[in-house]
RODO-2510 file (C-alpha; in nm, 4 decimals, decimal comma):
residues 116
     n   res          X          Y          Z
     1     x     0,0000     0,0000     0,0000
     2     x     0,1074     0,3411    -0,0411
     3     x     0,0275     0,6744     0,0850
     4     x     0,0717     1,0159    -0,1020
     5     x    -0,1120     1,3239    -0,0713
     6     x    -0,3074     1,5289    -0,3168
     7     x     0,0194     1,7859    -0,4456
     8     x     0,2587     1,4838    -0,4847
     9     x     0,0146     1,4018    -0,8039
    10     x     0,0821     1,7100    -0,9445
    11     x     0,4133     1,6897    -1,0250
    12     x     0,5055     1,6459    -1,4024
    13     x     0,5844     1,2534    -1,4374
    14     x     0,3601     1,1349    -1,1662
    15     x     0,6788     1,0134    -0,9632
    16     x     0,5107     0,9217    -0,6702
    17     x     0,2539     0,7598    -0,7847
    18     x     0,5155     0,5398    -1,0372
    19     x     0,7400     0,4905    -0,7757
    20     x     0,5131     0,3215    -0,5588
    21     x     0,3749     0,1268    -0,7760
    22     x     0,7209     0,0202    -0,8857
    23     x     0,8062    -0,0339    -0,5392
    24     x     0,4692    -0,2855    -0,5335
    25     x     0,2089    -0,1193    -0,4289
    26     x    -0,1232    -0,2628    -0,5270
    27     x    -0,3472     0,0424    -0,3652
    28     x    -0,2474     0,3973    -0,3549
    29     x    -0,4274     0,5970    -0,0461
    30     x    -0,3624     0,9950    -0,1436
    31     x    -0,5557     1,2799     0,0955
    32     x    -0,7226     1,5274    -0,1047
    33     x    -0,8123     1,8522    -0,0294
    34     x    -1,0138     2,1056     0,1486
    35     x    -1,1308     2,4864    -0,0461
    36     x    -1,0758     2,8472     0,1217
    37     x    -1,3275     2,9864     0,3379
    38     x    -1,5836     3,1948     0,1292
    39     x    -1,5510     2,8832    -0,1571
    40     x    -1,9519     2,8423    -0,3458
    41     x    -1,8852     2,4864    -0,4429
    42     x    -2,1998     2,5730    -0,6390
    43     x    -2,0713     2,8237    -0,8823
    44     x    -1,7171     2,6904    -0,8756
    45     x    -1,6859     2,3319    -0,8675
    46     x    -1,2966     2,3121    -1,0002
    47     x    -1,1447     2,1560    -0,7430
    48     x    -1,2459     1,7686    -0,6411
    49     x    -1,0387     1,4520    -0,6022
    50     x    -1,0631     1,3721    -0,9565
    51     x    -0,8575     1,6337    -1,0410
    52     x    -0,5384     1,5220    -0,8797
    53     x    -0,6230     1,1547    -0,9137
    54     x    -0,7552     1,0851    -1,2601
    55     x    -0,4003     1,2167    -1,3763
    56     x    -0,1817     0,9437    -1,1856
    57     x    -0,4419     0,6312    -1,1805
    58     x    -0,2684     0,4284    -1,4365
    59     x     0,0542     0,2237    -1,3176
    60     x    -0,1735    -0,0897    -1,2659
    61     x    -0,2759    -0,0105    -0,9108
    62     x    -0,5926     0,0984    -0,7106
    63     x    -0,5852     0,4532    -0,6791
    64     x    -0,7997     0,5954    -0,3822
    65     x    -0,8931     0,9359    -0,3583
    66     x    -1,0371     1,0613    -0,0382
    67     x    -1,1854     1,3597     0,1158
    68     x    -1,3815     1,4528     0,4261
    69     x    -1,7040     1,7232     0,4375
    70     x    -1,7830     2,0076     0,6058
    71     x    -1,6143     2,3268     0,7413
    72     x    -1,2422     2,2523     0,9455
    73     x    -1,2716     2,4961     1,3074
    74     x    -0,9744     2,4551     1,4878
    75     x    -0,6144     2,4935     1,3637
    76     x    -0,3790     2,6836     1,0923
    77     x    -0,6940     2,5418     0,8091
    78     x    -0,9907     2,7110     1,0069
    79     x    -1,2362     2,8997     0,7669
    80     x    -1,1535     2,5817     0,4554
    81     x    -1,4058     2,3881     0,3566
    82     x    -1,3819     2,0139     0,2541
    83     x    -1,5974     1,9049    -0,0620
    84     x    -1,6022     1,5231    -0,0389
    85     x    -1,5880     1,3436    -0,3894
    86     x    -1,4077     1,1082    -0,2794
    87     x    -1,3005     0,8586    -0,5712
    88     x    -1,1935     0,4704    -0,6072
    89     x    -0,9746     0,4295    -0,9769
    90     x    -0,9297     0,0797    -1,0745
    91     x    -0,6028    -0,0595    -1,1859
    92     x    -0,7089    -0,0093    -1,5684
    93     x    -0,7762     0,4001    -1,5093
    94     x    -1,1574     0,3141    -1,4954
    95     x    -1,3445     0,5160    -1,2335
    96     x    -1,5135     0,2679    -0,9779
    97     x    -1,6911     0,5122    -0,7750
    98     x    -1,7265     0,8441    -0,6753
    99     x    -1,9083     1,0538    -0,3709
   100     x    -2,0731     1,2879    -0,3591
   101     x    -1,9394     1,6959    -0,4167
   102     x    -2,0050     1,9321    -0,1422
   103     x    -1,9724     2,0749     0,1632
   104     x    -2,2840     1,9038     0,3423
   105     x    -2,2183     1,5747     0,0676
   106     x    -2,1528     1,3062     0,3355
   107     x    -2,1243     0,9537     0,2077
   108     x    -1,9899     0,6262     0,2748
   109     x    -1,8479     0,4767     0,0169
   110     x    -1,7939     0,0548     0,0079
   111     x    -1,6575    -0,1365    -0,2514
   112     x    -1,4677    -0,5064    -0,2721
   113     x    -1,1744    -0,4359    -0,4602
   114     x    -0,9047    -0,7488    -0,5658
   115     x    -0,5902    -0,7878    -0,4624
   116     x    -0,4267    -0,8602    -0,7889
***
């Protein structure tokens, strides 16, 4: 398994996401991302998990894409907002599932994936 976060798959080359899968990972867990206070996920839905993980899920791995909902209160992040969409990418690039977008969007999301 590995473990990246959202700006590691931005970097030209995906060399995270290659590296773990070279290294064997078969599922790759990256945190996505929360939006500014003040964000109308409405009017500006740019942002969401897809757009960091969609480029990087290749590399014949799971790619896992995961982000809470709702407002963060305490610490250096107060004020963001997280926007859910999570997303599950199969080893093929295929989108398996997605949550829902938005600040109130909460979801759990199950699905059997195999190990190979």
């Amino acid at each position: 398994m590995g473990l990246m976060i959202c700006s590691m798959a931005l970097l030209r080359g995906n060399p995270f996401t290659r590296t773990l899968a070279l290294m064997g990972a078969r599922t790759i867990l990256s945190r996505a991302h929360g939006r500014a206070g003040g964000h109308d996920n409405v009017r500006e839905r740019t942002a969401d998990c897809g757009s960091t993980i969609l480029p990087v899920a290749r590399e014949s791995a799971w790619h896992r894409g995961v982000s809470n909902v709702g407002p963060i209160t305490p610490g250096p992040w107060q004020g963001r907002k997280c926007i859910g969409n999570s997303l599950l990418i199969g080893p093929d690039g295929s989108e398996v599932a997605r949550g829902p977008y938005g600040e109130k969007a909460e979801a759990l999301l199950l699905r059997e994936v195999s190990a190979s």
